[in-house]
N, C-alpha and C positions, 0 to 999 in steps of 0.2 A: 211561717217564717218568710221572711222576704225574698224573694229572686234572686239568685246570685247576679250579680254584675259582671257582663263579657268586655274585655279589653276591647279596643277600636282598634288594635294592627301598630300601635303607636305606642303603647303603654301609659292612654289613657282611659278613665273610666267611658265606656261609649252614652251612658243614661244622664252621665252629668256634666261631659263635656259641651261647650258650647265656643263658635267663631268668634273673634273680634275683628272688631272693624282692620287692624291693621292684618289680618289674614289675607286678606283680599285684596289689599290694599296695589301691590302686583301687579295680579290679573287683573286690576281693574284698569291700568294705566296702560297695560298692554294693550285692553281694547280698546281703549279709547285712543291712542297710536294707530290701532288699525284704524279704525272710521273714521279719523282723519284724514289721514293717505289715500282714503278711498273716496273720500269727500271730495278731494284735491283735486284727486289724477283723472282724466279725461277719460270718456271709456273706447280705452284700445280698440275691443275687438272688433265692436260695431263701426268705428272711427276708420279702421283701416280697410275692413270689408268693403267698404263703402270709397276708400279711395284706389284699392285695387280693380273693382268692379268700372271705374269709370277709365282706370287704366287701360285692361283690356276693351271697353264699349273707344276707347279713343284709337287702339291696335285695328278692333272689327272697321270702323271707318275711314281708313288709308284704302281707297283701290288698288295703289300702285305700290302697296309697302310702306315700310318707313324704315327709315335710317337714323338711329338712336331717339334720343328722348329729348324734351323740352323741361326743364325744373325748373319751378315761379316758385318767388321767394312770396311768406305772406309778410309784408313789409311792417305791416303793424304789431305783428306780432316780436318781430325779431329788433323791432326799433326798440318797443317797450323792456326787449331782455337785453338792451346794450350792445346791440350787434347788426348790423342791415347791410342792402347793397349785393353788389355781386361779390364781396369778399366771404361774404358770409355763407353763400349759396359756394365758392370755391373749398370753403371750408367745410362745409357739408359732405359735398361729392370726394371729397381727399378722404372724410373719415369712410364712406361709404366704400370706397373703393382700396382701402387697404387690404381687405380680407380675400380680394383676390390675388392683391401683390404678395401677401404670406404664402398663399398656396402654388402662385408660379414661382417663389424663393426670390424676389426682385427684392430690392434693396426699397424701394420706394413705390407708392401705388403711380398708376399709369395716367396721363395725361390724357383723361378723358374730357375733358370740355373741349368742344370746336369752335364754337363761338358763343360769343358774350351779346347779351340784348337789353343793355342799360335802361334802355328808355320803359320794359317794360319790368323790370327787376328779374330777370331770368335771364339761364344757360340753355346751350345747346348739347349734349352730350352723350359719346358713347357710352352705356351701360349694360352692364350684362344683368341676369334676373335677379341675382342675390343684392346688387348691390340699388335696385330700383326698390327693393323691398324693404331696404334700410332708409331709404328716401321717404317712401311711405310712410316711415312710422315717426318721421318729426314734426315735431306741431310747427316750425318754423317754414317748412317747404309747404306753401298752398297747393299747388298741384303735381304732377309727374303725368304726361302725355305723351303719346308717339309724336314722333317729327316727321310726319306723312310725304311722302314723295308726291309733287304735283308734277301732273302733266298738260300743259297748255294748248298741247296738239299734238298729234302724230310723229314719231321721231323719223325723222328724216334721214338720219345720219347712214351714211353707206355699212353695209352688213346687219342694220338694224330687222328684229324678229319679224317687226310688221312695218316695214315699207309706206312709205306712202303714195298713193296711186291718185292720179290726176283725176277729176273726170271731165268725159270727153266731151266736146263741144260738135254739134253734128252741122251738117251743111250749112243748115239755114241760120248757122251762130247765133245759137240761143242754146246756155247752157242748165239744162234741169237738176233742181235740188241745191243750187248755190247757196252758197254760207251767206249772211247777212250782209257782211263790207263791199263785196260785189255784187250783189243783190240791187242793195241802195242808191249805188253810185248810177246804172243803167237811166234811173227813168226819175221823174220828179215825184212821180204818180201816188209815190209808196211801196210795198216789198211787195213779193208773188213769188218767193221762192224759185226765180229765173233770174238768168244773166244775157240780155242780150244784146248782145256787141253793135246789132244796126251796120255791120257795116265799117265802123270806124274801125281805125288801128289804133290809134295813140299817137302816131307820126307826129315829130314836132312839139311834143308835148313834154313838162317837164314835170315831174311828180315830187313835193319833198313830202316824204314818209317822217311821223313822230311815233315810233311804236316803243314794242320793251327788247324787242329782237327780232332783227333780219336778217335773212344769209343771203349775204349778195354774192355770192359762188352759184348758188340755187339754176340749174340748171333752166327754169322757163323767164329768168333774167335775160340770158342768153348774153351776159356782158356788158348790159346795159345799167345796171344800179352802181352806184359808188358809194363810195362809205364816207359818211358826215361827221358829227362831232356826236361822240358816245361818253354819257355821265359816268360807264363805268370804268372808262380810262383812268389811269393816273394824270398822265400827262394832258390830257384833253383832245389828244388825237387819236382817230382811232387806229392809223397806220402804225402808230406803237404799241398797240395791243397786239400785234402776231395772231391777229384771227379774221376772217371774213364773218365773222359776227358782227355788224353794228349792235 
């Protein structure tokens, strides 16, 4: 006699039932929905390792710290999606920065941008780590960097950590280890890391200085420097800037 026939769980026979194509039919559009999307979408993890990783190598190279971030818009990218400029980079950091304004209960996120840098499609801006990391993850932001504190020389400023200390010039006025501006000016000959005075004072001499900043307060002026006309005025004088900074 033949074998009895076991149901398949369905109340069909399991020896004579067979699929058709429309069984499948489903599952098969579901996967092919997934490997599309997977086609599409950029690969995150790697994509953003890699822009975190340069975040921090941008943090490791400030000596002097940094004071918030730099966000570059990738201009090509966000032209092609109907959007560019620095509006668009504002509208980035406002979505990025609301998830902190929910958690302090503010009615609106916080006016982190400090300034605007059109010419190169970037912001300046306070950001704290959640909301750099939401920065990270848009294909439309090219970079996210520290905005490294430079220091051009020793801070001068009264109560400053580290002071800055003259060095001394000994009898025979010739001062060792001089910086290069005074170095130069001594002799036609070329540099030798000396400064030596020879003798002269300056008497009589008029000096106009083109630099990025002087403090004519500077105590080894001694009163003698005055203030010219400074680009960073408004008015073009620099007696209306309220600073002995040219």
């Amino acid at each position: 006699s033949a074998p009895a026939k076991k149901p398949d769980g369905h109340g069909h026979d399991a020896s004579s039932y067979q699929s058709t194509p429309h069984a499948h039919a489903p599952r098969m559009h579901a996967l092919w929905l997934l490997l599309a999307s997977a086609a599409a979408a950029p690969p995150h993890a790697a994509w953003t390792l890699a822009r975190r990783r340069a975040l921090q190598a941008s943090r490791d190279a400030c000596a002097h710290g940094h004071r918030g971030y730099i966000v570059e818009l990738d201009t090509a990218r966000a032209t092609a999606a109907g959007g560019g400029g620095i509006a668009r980079l504002e509208a980035l950091i406002d979505e990025a920065t609301k998830p902190r304004a929910r958690r302090d209960g503010a009615a609106s996120a916080p006016a982190a941008i400090t300034r605007r840098l059109a010419a190169i499609s970037a912001v300046a801006a306070e950001l704290d780590a959640d909301a750099c990391d939401v920065l990270l993850h848009q294909p439309d932001v090219a970079a996210v960097t520290a905005d490294c504190i430079v220091r051009v020389g020793p801070d001068e400023r009264p109560g400053a950590e580290t002071p800055w200390q003259p060095l001394t010039i000994g009898a025979a006025g010739v001062q060792e280890g001089a910086t290069w501006g005074i170095d130069r000016i001594d002799s036609r000959e070329g540099i030798d890391s000396t400064y030596d005075d020879s003798g002269a004072t300056g008497n009589g001499t008029v000096v106009y200085i083109l630099d990025t900043g002087i403090r004519i307060a500077h105590d080894d002026f001694a009163g003698r420097a005055e203030a010219g006309w400074s680009a960073g005025c408004k008015t073009g004088s620099e007696a209306a800037c309220g600073s002995s900074w040219v």
